[in-house]
C-alpha positions in Angstrom: 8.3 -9.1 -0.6 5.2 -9.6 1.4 3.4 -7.6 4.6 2.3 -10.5 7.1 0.0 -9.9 10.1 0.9 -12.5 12.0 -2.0 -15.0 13.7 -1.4 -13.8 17.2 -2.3 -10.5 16.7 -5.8 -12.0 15.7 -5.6 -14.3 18.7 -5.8 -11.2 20.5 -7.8 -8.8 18.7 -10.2 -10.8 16.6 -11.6 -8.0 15.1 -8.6 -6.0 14.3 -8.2 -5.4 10.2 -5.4 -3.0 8.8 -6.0 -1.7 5.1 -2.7 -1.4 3.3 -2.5 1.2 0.6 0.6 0.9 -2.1 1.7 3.4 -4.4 4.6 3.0 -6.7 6.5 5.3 -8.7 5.0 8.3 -7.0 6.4 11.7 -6.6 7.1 13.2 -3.3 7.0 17.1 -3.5 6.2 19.5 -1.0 3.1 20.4 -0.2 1.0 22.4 -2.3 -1.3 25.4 -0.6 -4.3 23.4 -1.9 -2.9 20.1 0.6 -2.5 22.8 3.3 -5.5 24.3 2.7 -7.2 20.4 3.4 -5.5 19.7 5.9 -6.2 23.0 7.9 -10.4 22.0 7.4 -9.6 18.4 8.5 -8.4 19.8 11.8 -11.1 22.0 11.9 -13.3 19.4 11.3 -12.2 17.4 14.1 -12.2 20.3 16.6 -16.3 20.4 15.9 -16.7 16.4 15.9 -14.8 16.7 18.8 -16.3 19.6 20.6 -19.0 17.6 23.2 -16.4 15.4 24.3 -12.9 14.5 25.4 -11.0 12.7 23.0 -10.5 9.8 24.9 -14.2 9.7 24.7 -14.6 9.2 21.7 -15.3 5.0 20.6 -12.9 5.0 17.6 -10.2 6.5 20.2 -11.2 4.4 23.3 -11.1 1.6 22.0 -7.4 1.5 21.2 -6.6 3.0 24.5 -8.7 -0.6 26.0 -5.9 -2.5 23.5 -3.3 -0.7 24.8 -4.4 -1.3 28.1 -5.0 -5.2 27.9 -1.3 -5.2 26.4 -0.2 -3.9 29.8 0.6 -0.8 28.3 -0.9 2.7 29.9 -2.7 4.7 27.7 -2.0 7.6 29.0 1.5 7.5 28.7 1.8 5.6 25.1 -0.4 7.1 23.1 -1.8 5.5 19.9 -0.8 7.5 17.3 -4.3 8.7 16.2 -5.1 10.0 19.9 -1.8 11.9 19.9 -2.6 13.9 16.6 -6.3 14.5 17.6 -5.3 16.0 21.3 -2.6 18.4 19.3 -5.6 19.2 17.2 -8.2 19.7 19.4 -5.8 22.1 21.9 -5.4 24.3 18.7 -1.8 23.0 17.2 -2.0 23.2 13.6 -0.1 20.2 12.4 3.2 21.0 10.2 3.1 20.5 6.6 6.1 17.9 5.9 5.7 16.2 2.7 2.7 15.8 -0.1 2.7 11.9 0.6 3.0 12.7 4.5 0.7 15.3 4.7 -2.3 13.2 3.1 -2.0 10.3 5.2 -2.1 13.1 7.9 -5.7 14.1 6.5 -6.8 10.7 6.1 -6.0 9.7 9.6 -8.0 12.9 10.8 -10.9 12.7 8.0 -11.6 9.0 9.7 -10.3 9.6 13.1 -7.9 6.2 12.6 -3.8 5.7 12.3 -2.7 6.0 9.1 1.0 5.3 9.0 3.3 5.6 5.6 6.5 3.7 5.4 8.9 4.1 2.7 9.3 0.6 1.1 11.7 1.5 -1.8 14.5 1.2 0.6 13.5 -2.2 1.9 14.0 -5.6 0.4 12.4 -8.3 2.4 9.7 -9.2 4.3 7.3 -6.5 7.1 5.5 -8.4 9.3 3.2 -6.8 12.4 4.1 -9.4 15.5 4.7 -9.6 19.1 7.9 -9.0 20.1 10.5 -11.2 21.3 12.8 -8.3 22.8 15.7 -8.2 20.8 15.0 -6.5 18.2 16.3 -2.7 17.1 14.4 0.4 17.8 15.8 4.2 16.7 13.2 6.3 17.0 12.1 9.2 15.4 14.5 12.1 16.0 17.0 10.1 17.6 20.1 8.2 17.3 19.5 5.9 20.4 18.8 2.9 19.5 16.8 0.7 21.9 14.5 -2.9 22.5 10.7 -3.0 21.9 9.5 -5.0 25.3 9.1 -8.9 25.0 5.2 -9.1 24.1 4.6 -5.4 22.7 3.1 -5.1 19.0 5.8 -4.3 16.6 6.0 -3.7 12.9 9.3 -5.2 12.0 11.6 -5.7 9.1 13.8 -8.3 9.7 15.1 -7.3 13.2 14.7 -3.8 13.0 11.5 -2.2 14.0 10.0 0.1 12.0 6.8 1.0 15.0 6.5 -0.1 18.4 3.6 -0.5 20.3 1.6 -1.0 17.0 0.6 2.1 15.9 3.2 4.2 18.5 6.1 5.7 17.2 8.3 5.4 14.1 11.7 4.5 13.4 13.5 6.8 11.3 14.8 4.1 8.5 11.4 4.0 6.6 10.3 8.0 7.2 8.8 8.9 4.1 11.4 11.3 2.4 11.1 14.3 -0.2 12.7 11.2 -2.8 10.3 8.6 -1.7 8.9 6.3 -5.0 7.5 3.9 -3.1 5.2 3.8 -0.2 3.0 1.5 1.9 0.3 3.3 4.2 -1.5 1.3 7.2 -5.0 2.3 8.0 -5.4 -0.1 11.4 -9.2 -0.4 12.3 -10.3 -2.1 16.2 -14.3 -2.6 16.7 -16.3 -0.1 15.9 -14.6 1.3 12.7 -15.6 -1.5 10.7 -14.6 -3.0 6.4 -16.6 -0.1 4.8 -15.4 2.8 6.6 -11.6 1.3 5.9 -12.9 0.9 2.5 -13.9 4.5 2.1 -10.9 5.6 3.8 -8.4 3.9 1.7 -10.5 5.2 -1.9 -9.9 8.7 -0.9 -6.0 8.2 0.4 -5.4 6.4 -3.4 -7.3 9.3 -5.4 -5.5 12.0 -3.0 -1.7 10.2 -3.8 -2.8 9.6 -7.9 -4.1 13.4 -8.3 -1.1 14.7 -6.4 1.8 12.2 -6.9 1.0 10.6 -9.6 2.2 6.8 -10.1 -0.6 3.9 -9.2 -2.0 2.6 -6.3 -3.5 -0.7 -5.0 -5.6 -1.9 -2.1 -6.4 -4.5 0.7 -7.8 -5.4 3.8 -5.8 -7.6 6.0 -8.0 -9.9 8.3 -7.8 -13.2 9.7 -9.1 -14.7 6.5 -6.5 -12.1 4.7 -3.4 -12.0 7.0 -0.8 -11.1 3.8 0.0 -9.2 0.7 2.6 -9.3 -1.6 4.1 -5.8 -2.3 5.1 -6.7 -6.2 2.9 -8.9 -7.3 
């Protein structure tokens, strides 16, 4: 079972890398005040990092709304998922608590102002694979039944047919949500000029120490680049 970015995405965005965190037999319980409690001063830290600027302004946020935009997709309407979190934040919307192994890739992604998406994998058994789109593939989104077609062209993260995130880093589906009896998970930290290898690096250290002290199980880590474009799950 492997994760494959394929070479187009590369073709596009040359400097794109995703560091993949995966952590097996974990433990999925709810959140402990002491997560809370971090994940309240990680929004508070943003609201200060944030407070001379718009979010938009920042580089680490503009430049996915530019990817967005050379995909033909408006940034103000689809909202990386990074941007969406950080204007919640920033207007003074505590994020809800959901899950220990949700919650701290919730403080990662606002520690390092970057997406970092969790997908169950312990309910898949084949191939993931971040491509464009051809346009008939399956979409249910989040909090829906309704299910609908990524757009020929758009970035997807796909299993098989069925898309598990349109628009790259947009929305999830609701097949791989990361569930109270989750063992398994993959996390995506997805980097465009200017975060660059060490801050992915630094980010990923501090997700794998947050999911061994509080979930237990064990962890492993890569960057994905053009060099790098796949990893197998179970080695």
């Amino acid at each position: 079972m492997k994760l494959i970015i394929s070479s187009r995405i590369f073709d596009l965005f040359p400097g794109y890398m995703r560091g993949v965190v995966l952590a097996f037999d974990v433990k999925n319980p709810a959140s402990s005040q002491e997560i809370v409690t971090s994940l309240r001063h990680a929004e508070e830290n943003v609201r200060v990092v944030l407070s001379d600027m718009g979010v938009s302004d920042h580089p680490q946020i503009a430049s996915w709304r530019e990817a967005y935009r050379s995909l033909g997709i408006k940034p103000s309407k689809y909202r990386a998922s990074i941007e969406s979190m950080l204007r919640r934040v920033v207007r003074g919307d505590a994020l809800p608590s959901i899950n220990t192994l949700v919650d701290i890739g919730n403080i990662i992604s606002l520690r390092y102002l970057i997406p970092a998406g969790g997908h169950a994998v312990d309910v898949l058994h084949g191939d993931m694979e971040l491509r464009p789109a051809v346009g008939d593939e399956q979409f249910t989104p989040f909090g829906s039944d309704q299910m609908e077609h990524p757009e020929p062209g758009e970035i997807i993260f796909v299993y098989g047919d069925e898309v598990m995130t349109r628009r790259w880093t947009w929305r999830q589906a609701n097949h791989t949500l990361v569930q109270p009896d989750t063992s398994a998970i993959e996390y995506n930290l997805d980097a465009l000029p200017p975060v660059n290898r060490e801050t992915i690096s630094a980010a990923a250290h501090d997700l794998q120490k947050m999911i061994e002290q509080y979930c237990g199980g064990t962890t492993r880590f890569v960057i994905l680049g053009r060099q790098n474009p796949s990893v197998d799950l179970y080695p």
